[in-house]
Every structure is written in structure tokens, then in C-alpha cells.
N, C-alpha and C positions, 0 to 999 in steps of 0.2 A: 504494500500500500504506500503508497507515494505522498497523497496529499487527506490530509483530513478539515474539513470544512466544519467550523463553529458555530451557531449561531446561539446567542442567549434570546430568552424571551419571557416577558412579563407579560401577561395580558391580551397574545398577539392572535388571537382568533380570529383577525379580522386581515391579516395581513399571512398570517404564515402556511398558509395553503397554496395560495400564488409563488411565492419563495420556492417552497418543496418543486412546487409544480416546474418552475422553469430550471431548475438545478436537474430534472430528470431528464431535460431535454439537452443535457451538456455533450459537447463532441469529445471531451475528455472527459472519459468516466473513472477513469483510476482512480479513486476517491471514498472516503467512507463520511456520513454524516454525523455529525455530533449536535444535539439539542441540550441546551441547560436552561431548566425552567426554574424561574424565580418565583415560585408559590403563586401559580395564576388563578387570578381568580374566576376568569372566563371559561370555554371549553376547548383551550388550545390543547393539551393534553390530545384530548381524546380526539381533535383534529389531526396534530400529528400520527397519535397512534393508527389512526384510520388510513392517510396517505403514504405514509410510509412509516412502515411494521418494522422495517429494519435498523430503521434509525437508534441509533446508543445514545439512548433520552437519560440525560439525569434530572430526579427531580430536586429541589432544596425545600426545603419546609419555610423557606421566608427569602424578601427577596433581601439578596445580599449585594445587588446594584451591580455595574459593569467590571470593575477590576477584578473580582474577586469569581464572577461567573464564568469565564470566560478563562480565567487561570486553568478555575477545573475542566474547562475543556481541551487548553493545551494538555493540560497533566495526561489526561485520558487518551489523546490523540496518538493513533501508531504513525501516519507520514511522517517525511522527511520534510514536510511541509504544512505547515497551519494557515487553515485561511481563516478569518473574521467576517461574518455577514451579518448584518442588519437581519432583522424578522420582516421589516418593510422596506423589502426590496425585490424587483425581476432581474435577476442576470440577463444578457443576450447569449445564445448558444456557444460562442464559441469566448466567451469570457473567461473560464479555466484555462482552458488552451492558452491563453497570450499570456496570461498572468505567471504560470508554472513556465511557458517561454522564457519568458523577460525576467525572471528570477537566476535562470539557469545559465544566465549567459555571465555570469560575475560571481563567484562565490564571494567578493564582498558586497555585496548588496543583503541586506539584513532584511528588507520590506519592500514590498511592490501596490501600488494602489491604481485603484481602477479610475476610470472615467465616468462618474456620477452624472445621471443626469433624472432632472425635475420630473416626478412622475405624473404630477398632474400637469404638467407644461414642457411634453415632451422635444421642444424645439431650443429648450434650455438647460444649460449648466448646473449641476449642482454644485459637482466640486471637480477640479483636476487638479489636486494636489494641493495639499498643505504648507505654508511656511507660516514663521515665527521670526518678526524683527527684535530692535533692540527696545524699542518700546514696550517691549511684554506682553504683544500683543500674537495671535495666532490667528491668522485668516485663511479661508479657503481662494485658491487663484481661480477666476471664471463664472465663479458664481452669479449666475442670471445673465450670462451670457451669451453667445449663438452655441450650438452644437459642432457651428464646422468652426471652432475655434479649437486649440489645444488639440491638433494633432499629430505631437511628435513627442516621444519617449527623453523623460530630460529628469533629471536629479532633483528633488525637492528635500526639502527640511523635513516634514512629515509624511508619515503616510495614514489615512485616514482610518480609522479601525472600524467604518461600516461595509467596507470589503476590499479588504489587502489578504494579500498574502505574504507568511511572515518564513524566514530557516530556523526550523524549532531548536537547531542545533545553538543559534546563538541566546536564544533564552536563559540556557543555563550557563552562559560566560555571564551574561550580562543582567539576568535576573530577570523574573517576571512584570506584567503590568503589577504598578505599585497599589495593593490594596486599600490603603489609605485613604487614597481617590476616590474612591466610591463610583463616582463616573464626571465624566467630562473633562477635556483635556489630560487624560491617561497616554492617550495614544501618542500626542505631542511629546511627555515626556519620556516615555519609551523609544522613540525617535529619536530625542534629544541623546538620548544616555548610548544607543548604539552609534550616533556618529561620534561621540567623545571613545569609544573606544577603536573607529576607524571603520565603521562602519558606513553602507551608503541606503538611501531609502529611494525610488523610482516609482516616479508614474507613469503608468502603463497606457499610452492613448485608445488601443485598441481592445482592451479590457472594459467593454461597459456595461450596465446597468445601472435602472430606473430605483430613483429612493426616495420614495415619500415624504423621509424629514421628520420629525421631534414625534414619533409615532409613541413613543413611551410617554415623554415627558409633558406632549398635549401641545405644545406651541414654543415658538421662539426664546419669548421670553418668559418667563413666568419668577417664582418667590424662589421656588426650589434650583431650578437652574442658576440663575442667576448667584445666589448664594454661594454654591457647591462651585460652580465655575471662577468666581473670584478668589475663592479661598485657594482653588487650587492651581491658578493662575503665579500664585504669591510660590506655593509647591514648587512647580516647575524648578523656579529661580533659586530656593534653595536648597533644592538637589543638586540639581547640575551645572551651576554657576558656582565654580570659588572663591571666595570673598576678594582676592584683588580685582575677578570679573566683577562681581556686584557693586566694588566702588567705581570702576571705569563706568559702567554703565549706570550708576542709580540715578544720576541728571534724567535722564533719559527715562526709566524705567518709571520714576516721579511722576514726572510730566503724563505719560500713558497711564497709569494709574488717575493721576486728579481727572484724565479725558475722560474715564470709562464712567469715575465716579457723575462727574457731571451729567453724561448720557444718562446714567440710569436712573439720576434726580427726576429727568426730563421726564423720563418712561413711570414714575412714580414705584421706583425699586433701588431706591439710594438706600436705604436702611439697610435691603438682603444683601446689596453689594457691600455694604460699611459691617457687617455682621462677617460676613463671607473672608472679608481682610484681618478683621479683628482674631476671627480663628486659626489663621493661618500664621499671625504673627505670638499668639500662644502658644502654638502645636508646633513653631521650628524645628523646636529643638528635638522634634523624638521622631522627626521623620528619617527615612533612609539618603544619606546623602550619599551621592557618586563620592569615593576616595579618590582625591586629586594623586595624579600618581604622572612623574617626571616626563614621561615614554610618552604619557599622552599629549604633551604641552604644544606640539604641533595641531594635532588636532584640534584643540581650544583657540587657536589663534587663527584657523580657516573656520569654525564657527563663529567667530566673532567679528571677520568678516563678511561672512553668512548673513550676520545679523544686521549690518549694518546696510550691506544689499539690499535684503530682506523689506528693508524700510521705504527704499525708492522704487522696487517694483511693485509693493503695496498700493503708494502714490500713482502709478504707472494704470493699476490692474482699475 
């Protein structure tokens, strides 16, 4: 078995029938599926169980959010490859095929992400690739964009954890998605932490599939997102920033911070975002921090030109 495919799911009855459905339509079938349900309250269960019997369903008795679901599907997974799928999403058929390609073609390449596109506005972008400037900020490139944009295979910061494909072998150099996280911006940091060890992450143009978008969380913005995104916004930076990086950058990092707090005054969610930082700067100290280690110091100085990039193609996108 070559590649084993993830998906978690809370609640997803309404979406994960479709999913199954175009995953059995894949030109690359070498693959086994993995389900981890987060104590649904709906009748996804027994949807799955009903579309595919052979699926290796775990269930949890509560939901335990994305880092930590999604771990136990790596753990479980036999491929030499783990893929991440949303509950609300359609692959296109030969979306395996390009992914497991473009993976193959570098054994440093750590992650591969697809080309996202709008499911209910199928003539748009969702995402082609993640990056992360110095502002602290993580944006998807293309979003709401045409479809015939972003079609060439090119290096990003991130890869998106609603359908990448990951090499399980480097997991255990570099450690699992950080439980912590609970969810949102997991994937960034995971990113983050495999290019500090020399790592690269690739988007895949020819790998697509349609994604509905905040299908768990209910909408863009809300109390809960917004909260848990700030707080682990703040995560990121110090995991895998070292403190000569966090003083070169904190000008900067400031500044993106007071922007996001202001937007979300606007949005009337200044409080979950000011709650969201508050906990993050309690909880520093017992998170898992990347060990700054000598060998990598190259690496840290092409992310931090990364970053700084990262800022004017933002402006650009």
C-alpha cells in the first residue's frame, strides 16, 4: 500500500458521501481509506459505513478537533504516503495520480497541495497554495480568483491540510501536527517546522478538487475560529521562530497583529481575537518549541527571506 488517505469528520452527513463517492472514481487506486470521526452527532457513521464497508473508521467518543484526529490517522496509516482530505470536498479523477507524481519527483519535498477550487463557484479559486509573510500573517494565493490562473507547479510556504499529500517518513524526524492547536493554522506550522529542517512543500496545479469551505466551523468568521486562530497564530511564532528571529521581526509582527486586531473590532470579534492572544501569551511557555540547532541556521535565513517575499507577493496577489 503506497498511499493512505485521511479524512476526519464531525458532523459530515451532508458532505461525506460525495467525498467517498469521487475518491472511488480515482485512476490511482493504490490507496486505503482512513475515517476518524469526532463523536458525530449526525448519521455520518452509518453513511460511511453504508458507502464504503471497507473503510478503517475510527470512532473517538468526543470530538478532539483537527490536530489530534488526524494524528491518529497518520499513526494508523500503512502508505509510504498520507494524504489529508476535507469531509467537504470532490477530488477530480485523476487528482491522486498528480499528487503521488509530484511528490515523487524530490524526496525533499515533505508536502504537496492540490488546487482548490470554490465548490459552489466553480469558475473560482479557492486556494493554490499557502504562504506566510513577516507580518504573521498566512494567506491563501488565488483565492477568488479565475480557475485558469495558477497553472504551474512552484514551491510554497504551506501546504494546505484540506488535501495535500504528506512523506509519513518525515513525520517522525520532525514530529506530528502539534496537538495543542486544536485546529486552524496546524498545517502552516507543520510547514513551517519541515522547511527549518530542509524541507520543501509544492503545489500541485494539476491536482484538483472542489471545497466547500468552513463546513465544520459554519462560516468564515465566527467567536470560535477567530479565537483559536489568533491564539495560534501567536503558536506558530513561538515554535518556530528563535528569539533573535522574533526581535528582527517583532516591528513587523506588531504592526500585523494591531491590523488583524482592528479588522476584527470592525467584524464585532475584537474581544475572541484579544482573548485568543491573551492565551497564547500565557501558554508560551509549555508549548513544543522547534530546538534551534546550528546545521539549520541556513535554513532560517532562506525563511526569513521567504518571509519577507512572502509580504510583497501578498500585496501582488
Amino acid at each position: 500500500m503506497k498511499v493512505s488517505i485521511v479524512i476526519p469528520n464531525y458532523n459530515g452527513a451532508k458532505y461525506i458521501k460525495g467525498c467517498i463517492a469521487s475518491l472511488k472514481k480515482q485512476t490511482y487506486d493504490n490507496y486505503e481509506l482512513i475515517i476518524v470521526d469526532n463523536a458525530s452527532q449526525d448519521n455520518s457513521i452509518e453513511i460511511i459505513e453504508k458507502y464504503h464497508p471497507q473503510v478503517n473508521l475510527i470512532k473517538n467518543k468526543q470530538n478532539y478537533g483537527f490536530s489530534i484526529t488526524v494524528n491518529q490517522g497518520i499513526k494508523a496509516a500503512c502508505g509510504k504516503y498520507v494524504v489529508l482530505l476535507n469531509n467537504d470536498t470532490e477530488v477530480f479523477e485523476d487528482w491522486l495520480k498528480n499528487l503521488v507524481e509530484c511528490i515523487e519527483q524530490d524526496k525533499k519535498i515533505f508536502s504537496v497541495c492540490s488546487k482548490m477550487l470554490r465548490y459552489n463557484e466553480k469558475d473560482k479559486i479557492d486556494d493554490a497554495g499557502d504562504e506566510y509573510c513577516i507580518l504573521g500573517w498566512a494567506y491563501k494565493c488565488g483565492d477568488g480568483t479565475s480557475i485558469n490562473r495558477y497553472n504551474k507547479d512552484r514551491e510554497v510556504f504551506s501546504s494546505c491540510g484540506g488535501a495535500a499529500i504528506y512523506r509519513k517518513s518525515v513525520f517522525e524526524q520532525i514530529g506530528y501536527f502539534d496537538e495543542s492547536f486544536f485546529a486552524y493554522l496546524e498545517d502552516v506550522d507543520i510547514s513551517y517546522r519541515a522547511k527549518i529542517y530542509g524541507y520543501k512543500n509544492i503545489y500541485c496545479s494539476g491536482a484538483k478538487v472542489y471545497h466547500i469551505g468552513s463546513a465544520t466551523s459554519g462560516s468564515r468568521h465566527n467567536a470560535f475560529k477567530v479565537k483559536l486562530a489568533a491564539r495560534n497564530n501567536l503558536y506558530v511564532i513561538f515554535k518556530n521562530m528563535p528569539l533573535f528571529q522574533r526581535i528582527i521581526n517583532l516591528p513587523f509582527l506588531f504592526i500585523g497583529h494591531v491590523i488583524k486586531y482592528l479588522y476584527f473590532i470592525k467584524k464585532g470579534l475584537g474581544n475572541e481575537y484579544k482573548q485568543g492572544i491573551k492565551e497564547a501569551l500565557i501558554n508560551r511557555k509549555n508549548i513544543s518549541k522547534v530546538k534551534f540547532e546550528i546545521k539549520n541556521l541556513i535554513n532560517y535565513v532562506k525563511i526569513e527571506l521567504n518571509l519577507i517575499l512572502n509580504l510583497f507577493k501578498m500585496i501582488k496577489y
